[in-house]
C-alpha positions in Angstrom: 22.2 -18.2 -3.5 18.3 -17.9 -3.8 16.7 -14.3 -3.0 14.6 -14.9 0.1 10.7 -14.4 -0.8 9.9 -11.2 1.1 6.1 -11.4 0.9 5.6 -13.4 4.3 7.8 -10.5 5.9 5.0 -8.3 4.4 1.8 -9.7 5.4 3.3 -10.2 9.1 3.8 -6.7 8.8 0.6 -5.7 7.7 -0.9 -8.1 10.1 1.0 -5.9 12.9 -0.4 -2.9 11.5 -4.1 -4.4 11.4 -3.8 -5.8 15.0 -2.0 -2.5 16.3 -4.9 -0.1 15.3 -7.6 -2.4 16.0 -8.9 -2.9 12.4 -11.0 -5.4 11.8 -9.5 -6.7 7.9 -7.9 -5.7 5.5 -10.3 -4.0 3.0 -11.3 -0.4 2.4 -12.9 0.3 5.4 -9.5 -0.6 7.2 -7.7 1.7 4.5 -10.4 4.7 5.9 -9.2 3.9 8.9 -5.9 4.1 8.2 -6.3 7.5 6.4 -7.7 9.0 9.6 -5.1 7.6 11.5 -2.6 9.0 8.9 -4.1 12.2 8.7 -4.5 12.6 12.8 -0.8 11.5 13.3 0.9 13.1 10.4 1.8 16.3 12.4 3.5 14.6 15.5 5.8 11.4 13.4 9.0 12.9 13.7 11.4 12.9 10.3 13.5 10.1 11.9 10.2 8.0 12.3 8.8 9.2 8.6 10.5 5.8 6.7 9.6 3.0 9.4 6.0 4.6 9.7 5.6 4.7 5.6 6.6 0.8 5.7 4.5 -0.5 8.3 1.7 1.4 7.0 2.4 0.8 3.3 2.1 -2.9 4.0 -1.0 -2.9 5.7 -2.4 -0.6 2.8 0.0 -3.3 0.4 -2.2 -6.3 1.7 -5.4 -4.5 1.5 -4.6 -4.3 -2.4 -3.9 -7.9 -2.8 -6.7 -8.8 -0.8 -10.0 -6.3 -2.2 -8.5 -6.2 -5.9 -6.7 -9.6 -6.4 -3.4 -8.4 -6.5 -0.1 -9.7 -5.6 2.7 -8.3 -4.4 5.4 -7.7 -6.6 8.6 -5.8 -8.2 8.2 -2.9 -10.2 10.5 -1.7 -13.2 12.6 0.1 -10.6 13.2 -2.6 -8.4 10.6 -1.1 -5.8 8.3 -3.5 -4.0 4.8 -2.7 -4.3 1.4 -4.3 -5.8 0.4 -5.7 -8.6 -3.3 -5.8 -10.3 -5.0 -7.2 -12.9 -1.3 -7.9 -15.3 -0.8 -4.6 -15.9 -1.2 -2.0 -13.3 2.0 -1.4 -10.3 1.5 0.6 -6.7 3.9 1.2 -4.4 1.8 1.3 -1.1 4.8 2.7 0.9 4.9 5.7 -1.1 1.3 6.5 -1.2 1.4 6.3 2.7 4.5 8.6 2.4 2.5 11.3 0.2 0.0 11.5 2.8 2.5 12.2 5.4 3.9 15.1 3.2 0.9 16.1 1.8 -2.1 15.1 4.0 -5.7 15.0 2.7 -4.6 15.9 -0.7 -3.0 12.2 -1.1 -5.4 10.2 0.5 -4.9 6.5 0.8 -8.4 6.7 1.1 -8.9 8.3 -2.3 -6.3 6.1 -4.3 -8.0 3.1 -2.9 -11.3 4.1 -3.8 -9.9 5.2 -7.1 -8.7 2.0 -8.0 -11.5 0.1 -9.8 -11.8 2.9 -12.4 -8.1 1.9 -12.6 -8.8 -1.4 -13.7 -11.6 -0.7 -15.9 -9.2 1.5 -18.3 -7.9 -0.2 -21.1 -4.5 -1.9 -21.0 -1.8 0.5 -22.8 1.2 -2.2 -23.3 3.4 -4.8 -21.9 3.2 -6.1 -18.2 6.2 -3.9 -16.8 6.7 -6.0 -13.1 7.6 -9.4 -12.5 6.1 -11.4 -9.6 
């Protein structure tokens, strides 16, 4: 039996996300956004609400990878769905937006967003590790 492809599920997801907080695309002005929103709500989602928030939000924050940097969703060497840029490079969106539940401001989704081009401009170190 074929595994079902999971990346429609995703962007309809993300697609949510962007329609429910009124953000206009998926970029890195949406992903500000987000942050904010994040960093204004992390207080008040209750432990029982921490997973389905991270997923929502992590594929919102997923599709605004794929979209700005050319990515594709993917999964990683652990079997973990998340992002993958330029060959080489593997996010997991759902646990950055977990971090910055647990950790606020100092895991911005903000900051990891913005920190991804000098991502891609370091030098491959080995073997593509994720399979699309």
């Amino acid at each position: 039996m074929p595994i079902p492809n999971p990346v429609p599920a995703l962007e309809a997801a993300a697609e949510a996300v962007r329609q429910q907080l009124g953000l206009a695309a998926f970029d890195a002005e949406g992903v500000a956004r987000l942050d904010h929103f994040i960093a204004a709500q992390r207080g008040q989602v209750a432990a029982g609400q921490r997973a389905g928030v991270a997923q929502a939000f992590g594929c919102y924050l997923g599709e605004c990878l794929v979209r700005v940097y050319d990515g594709e969703w993917a999964a990683g060497p652990d079997g973990s769905t998340g992002v993958g840029l330029a060959g080489r490079l593997f996010f997991n969106p759902f646990y950055l937006v977990s971090q910055q539940l647990d950790r606020g401001d100092a895991a911005s989704v903000a900051a990891f967003f913005a920190s991804v081009p000098g991502r891609l401009k370091t030098p491959a170190a080995g073997r593509k590790r994720w399979i699309s």
